[in-house]
N, C-alpha and C positions, 0 to 999 in steps of 0.2 A: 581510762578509755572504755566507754562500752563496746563489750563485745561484738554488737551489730556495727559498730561505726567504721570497718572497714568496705560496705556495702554504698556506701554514700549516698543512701535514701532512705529517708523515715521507715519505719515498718508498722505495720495497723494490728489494731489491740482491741481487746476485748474487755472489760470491766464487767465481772460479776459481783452483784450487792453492793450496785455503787454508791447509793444513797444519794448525796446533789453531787458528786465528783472530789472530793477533800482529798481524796488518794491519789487521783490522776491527775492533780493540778501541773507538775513540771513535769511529765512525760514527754511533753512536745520539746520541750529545750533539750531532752537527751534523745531526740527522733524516735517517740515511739508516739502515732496516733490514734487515739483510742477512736474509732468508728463504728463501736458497737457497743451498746452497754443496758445490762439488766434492772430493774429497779423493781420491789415490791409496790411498794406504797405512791399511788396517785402524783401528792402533793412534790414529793420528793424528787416523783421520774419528771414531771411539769419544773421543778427548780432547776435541775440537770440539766433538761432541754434549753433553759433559758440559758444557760452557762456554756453551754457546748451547741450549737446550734448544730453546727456540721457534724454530729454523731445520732446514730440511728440510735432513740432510745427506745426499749423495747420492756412496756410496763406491763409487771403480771407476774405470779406466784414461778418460781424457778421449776416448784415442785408440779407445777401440772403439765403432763403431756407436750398440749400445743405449745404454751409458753417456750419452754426449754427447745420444743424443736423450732421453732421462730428462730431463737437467738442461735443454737450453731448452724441454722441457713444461712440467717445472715450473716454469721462470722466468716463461713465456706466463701461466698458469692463477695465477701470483700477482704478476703486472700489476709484472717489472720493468723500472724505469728508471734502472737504475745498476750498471755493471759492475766491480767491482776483480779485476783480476788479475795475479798476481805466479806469473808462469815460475818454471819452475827456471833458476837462472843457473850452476850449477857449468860448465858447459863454457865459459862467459864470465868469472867471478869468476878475479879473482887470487890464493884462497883455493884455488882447484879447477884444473882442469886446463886450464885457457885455450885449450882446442881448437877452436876456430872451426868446426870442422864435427861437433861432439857433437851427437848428433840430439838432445839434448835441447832447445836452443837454436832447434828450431822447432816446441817447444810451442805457441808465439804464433801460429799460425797457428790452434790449436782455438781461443784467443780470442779471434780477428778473426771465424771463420764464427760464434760465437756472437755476436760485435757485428751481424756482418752479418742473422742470422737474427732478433734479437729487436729491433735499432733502440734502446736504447736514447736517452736524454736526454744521460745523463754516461757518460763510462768516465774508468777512471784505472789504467793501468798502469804497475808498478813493477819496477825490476831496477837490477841491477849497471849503473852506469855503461861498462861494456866494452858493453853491449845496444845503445848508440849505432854501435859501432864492428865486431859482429859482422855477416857474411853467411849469409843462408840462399836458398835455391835457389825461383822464384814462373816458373811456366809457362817452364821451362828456362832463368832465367837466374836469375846470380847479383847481390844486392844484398843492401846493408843493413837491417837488418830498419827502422830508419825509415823507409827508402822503400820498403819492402812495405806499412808499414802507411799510408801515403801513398799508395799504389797501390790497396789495398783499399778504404778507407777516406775517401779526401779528398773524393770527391764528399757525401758525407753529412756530416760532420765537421770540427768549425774544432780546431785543435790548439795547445795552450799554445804560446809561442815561447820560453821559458828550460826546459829538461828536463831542467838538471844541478840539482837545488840539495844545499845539504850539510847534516847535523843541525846542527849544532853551530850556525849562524844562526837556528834555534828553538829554544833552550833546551835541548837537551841535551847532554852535556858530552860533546862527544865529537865528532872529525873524520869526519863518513860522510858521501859523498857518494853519493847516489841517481839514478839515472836515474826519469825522474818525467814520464809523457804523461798529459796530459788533453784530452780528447776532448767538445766538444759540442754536439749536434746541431743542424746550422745551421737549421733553422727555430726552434732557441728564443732570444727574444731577450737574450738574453748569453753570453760567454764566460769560459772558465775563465782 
């Protein structure tokens, strides 16, 4: 049972780096409706829009300014409590360039100041299992982004304790293992 399902109404979400939605595809069958969602790349936020009509998509760089503050307005102004966000992993992926210090790899910081700004209920952040094992640079020092996000985040937030799991143990045929945090706000009472 999901934890929101004792509420008996959907709750609205937020998708950061959604690319055309591949992440948020069943969210509606477990009542969570994403109604806001970020995208870099033109072609991508235009595929998105096609797939989710009814979600504000909000296309443009996370990293600048206005963008970012577009997206937790509109997060605010349509009451969400549930964040999915999926970085870019190529500078972590074993597919990409495994370079540990690719600024792309501290995309996750725009989704902590938006966890931090809006407070959600849930988050649920996904990446490349290397995401455990990467450093990015938090008030001059270097750590792993778990305990960045443990430094941002832990006073507000109880955190699953298994963060590896693989597809292939849910039905799909196929060995992938995911880096997998979920996030939930300590005054609600349960955890992910």
């Amino acid at each position: 049972m999901e934890p929101w399902a004792y509420e008996g109404t959907n709750m609205n979400g937020l998708s950061l780096f959604s690319n055309v939605g591949i992440a948020e595809t069943y969210l509606s069958e477990v009542g969570i409706d994403i109604v806001v969602a970020n995208e870099l790349l033109k072609e991508r936020a235009r595929f998105y829009s096609h797939l989710y009509p009814e979600c504000e998509m909000i296309q443009g760089d996370i990293t600048d300014n206005d963008t970012y503050h577009k997206i937790v307005e509109a997060a605010k102004s349509k009451n969400v409590e549930f964040i999915i966000a999926t970085p870019p992993c190529q500078g972590m992926s074993i597919a990409g360039e495994m370079n540990p210090y690719d600024e792309r790899n501290s995309l996750v910081k725009y989704a902590v100041d938006a966890i931090v700004d809006l407070l959600p209920k849930y988050v649920l952040i996904e990446n490349v299992v290397q995401m455990l094992e990467t450093p990015i640079q938090y008030n001059g020092t270097e750590m792993l982004i778990p305990q960045y996000l443990s430094a941002r985040l832990g006073n507000n937030y109880n955190f699953n304790n298994e963060q590896i799991i693989n597809a292939m143990d849910y039905g799909v045929p196929q060995q992938r293992k995911r880096a997998i945090i979920l996030l939930t706000r300590k005054d609600m009472p349960e955890v992910w």
